[in-house]
C-alpha positions, 0 to 999 in steps of 0.5 A: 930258846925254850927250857923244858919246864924242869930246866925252866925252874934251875934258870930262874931259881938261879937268877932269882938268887942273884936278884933276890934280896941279900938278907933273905937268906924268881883250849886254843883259840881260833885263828885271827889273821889280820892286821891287828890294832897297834900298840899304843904306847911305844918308845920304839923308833918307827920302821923305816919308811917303804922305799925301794932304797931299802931292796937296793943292794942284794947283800946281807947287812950284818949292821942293819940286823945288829939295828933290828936286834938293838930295837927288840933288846934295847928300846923294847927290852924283856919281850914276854910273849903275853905282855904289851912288850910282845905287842910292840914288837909284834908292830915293829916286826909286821912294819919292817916286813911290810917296808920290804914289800911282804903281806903281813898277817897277824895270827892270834893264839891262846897259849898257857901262860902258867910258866911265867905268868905275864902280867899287865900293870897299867898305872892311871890306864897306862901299861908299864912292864911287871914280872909275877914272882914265884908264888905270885897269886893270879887274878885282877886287883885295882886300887889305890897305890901305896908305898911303904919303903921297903916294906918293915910293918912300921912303914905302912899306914896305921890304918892299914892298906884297906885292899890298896895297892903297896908299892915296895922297894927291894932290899933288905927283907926277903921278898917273902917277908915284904909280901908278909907284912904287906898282906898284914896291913891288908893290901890288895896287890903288891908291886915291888921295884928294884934297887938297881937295873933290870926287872924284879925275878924273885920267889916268895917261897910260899903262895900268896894270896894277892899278885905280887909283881916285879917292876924296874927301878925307873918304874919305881921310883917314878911312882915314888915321886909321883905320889908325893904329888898325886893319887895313883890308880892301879891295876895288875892282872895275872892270868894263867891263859894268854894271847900271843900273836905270830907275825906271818910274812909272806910275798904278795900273790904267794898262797902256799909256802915251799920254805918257812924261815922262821925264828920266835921273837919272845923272851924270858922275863929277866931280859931283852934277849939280845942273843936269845932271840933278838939275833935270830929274829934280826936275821929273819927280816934280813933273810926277808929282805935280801930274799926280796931283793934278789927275787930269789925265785920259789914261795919263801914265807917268813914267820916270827913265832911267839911264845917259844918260852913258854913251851914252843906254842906259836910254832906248834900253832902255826903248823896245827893249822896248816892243811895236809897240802901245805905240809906235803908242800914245804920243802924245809923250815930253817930255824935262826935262834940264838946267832949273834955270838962270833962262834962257830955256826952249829947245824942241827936238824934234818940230815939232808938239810944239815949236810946242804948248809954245810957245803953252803958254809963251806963255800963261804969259808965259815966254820961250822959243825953238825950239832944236836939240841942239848938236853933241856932245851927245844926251838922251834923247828921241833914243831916242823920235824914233828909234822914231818917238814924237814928243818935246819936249825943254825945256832951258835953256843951261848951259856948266857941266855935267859940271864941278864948278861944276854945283853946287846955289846956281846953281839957280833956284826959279822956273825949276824950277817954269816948267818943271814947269808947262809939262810938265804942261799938255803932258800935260794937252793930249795926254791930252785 
């Protein structure tokens, strides 16, 4: 779910506290749709190989979505739209619905990338996950990697860092003073890794002037143990400007959409987002396939939007290029953002499309309550409304996301599964 930028800051100045240093006191492009080339770097399991076992029974599966959500939230984690994670995923997602027998293309936008400046690390070429810190000066650095314990100016290299780049543990100093002394003895970049689990989310409290970024503790101190053996090339690229990619589904033959279900599948980057919005994403390929194995009659699209965080830019890209025709066609949009929680199901949206999920709720005895977006925050089904689409968006409370503890073991099976066959059921009654 995307904060609006005033909320953004609140969120992560207040995990920042939690993961700061103790003693210290976080132009469009044209569309490209395609088959884009894969991630090359994945610890994800492949997608299940296309058989039609997998369109054998016509019913949701609330496990099968908990699997998807522990792929995206677990073995992909923080997924910023921007960074190699969101390509893996992009992958992941284009290869699940292909085993569902959907065409699948990929479309490419340019998003503003200023509200948490991705970034791509790449050690010896190798991309690894990183997180800008608040301050953090943008551009390219390469060069050697350096590292220089927690960053005391007696722990750097007599001769100075000569533009190398310094690798420094958290603790102890403020984040600020770390990139203090490291631009002091002349280093061209700064990676910082963490103490404990989870990425560095921090703010140096004043601008820098070369990247300083947040790594994982395993990240680290893998690089610590590598160079007491060997040399280590490092590169680090802030960019203000970003590539994202929306991963569109559609039945083979269909041109026009009548319905978009639709959920994004980035994060902020403090977390794998397991609720936010792992659990909707989940449910949109399980919509898929159970759309699929009913041959629930009408043009059902399904579309997995990129770049909510950052300000709803995928879904407010895919609807930008949609002619006045495929407008005028959609009979509605259904939203899944944050669903993985056992609460009750909240129905935000298009009165007509609220009031339909609800007796579709009530007909499965699932509690459930007309709704409203809270101040601050957006998804993307205000893209759809604002073309004039009627929308419904299903959502269930959750006061942990965009924090570490939006994690995996607070998911609930059935939920997931309840949320699936709500959406199912609305797209079956508006295809008829």
């Amino acid at each position: 779910m995307f904060v609006r930028p005033a909320c953004v800051l609140l969120i992560v100045v207040a995990f920042a506290s939690a993961c700061s240093d103790d003693d210290g006191g976080d132009d469009t492009s044209p569309t490209v749709e395609s088959t884009s080339a894969r991630a090359t770097s994945t610890s994800v399991a492949p997608a299940e190989t296309a058989t039609p076992d997998l369109l054998a029974s016509p019913d949701p599966d609330g496990e099968r979505v908990l699997e998807h959500v522990r792929q995206l939230s677990v073995d992909i984690g923080p997924r910023v739209s921007g960074t190699q994670s969101e390509i893996v995923a992009r992958d992941l997602l284009q290869d699940v619905l292909e085993s569902y027998g959907y065409d699948v293309t990929i479309q490419e936008f340019a998003f503003d990338a200023s509200a948490f400046k991705p970034v791509r690390v790449e050690i010896d070429g190798v991309p690894i996950l990183g997180v800008a810190l608040n301050g953090s000066g943008g551009g390219t650095v390469t060069g050697p990697l350096v590292a220089a314990g927690i960053g005391k100016p007696e722990e750097f290299p007599a001769t100075g860092l000569n533009g190398a780049i310094a690798l420094l543990e958290r603790g102890d100093l403020t984040f600020r003073e770390k990139y203090q002394n490291a631009a002091a003895a002349g280093a061209g970049g700064v990676l910082i890794y963490n103490n404990e689990a989870g990425n560095v989310i921090g703010d140096l409290d004043e601008n820098a002037g070369v990247p300083v970024v947040g790594i994982t503790q395993d990240a680290g101190e893998d690089l610590v143990e590598r160079l007491a053996t060997e040399s280590i090339e490092v590169s680090i690229i802030i960019e203000e400007l970003g590539t994202a990619f929306n991963v569109i589904a559609k039945a083979p033959g269909t041109t026009t959409c009548e319905t978009v279900t639709g959920g994004h599948y980035d994060t902020v980057p403090a977390t794998g987002g397991a609720d936010d919005n792992a659990s909707g994403t989940a449910a949109v390929l399980e919509t898929a396939r159970v759309i699929a194995a009913r041959e629930t009659p009408g043009a059902h699209c399904f579309v997995l939007f990129a770049a909510e965080e950052f300000g709803l830019f995928g879904s407010q890209y895919y609807v930008s290029q949609l002619s006045v025709e495929e407008l005028a066609t959609l009979r509605g949009m259904v939203n899944l953002d944050v669903v993985g929680l056992p609460q009750d199901l909240e129905l935000i949206g298009s009165e007509d499309l609220v009031r339909q999920a609800g007796l579709i709720a009530d007909g499965m005895g699932l509690p459930w309550r007309e709704s409203f977006v809270p101040n601050g925050l957006g998804s993307d089904h205000a893209s759809f409304l604002n073309a004039n689409v009627p929308v419904v968006f299903l959502y269930r409370h959750d006061p942990l996301i965009h924090t570490i503890e939006d994690d995996i073991t607070r998911m609930s099976a059935d939920s997931l599964g309840q949320t699936v066959a709500v959406a199912a059921e609305m797209l079956a009654e508006l295809g008829e």
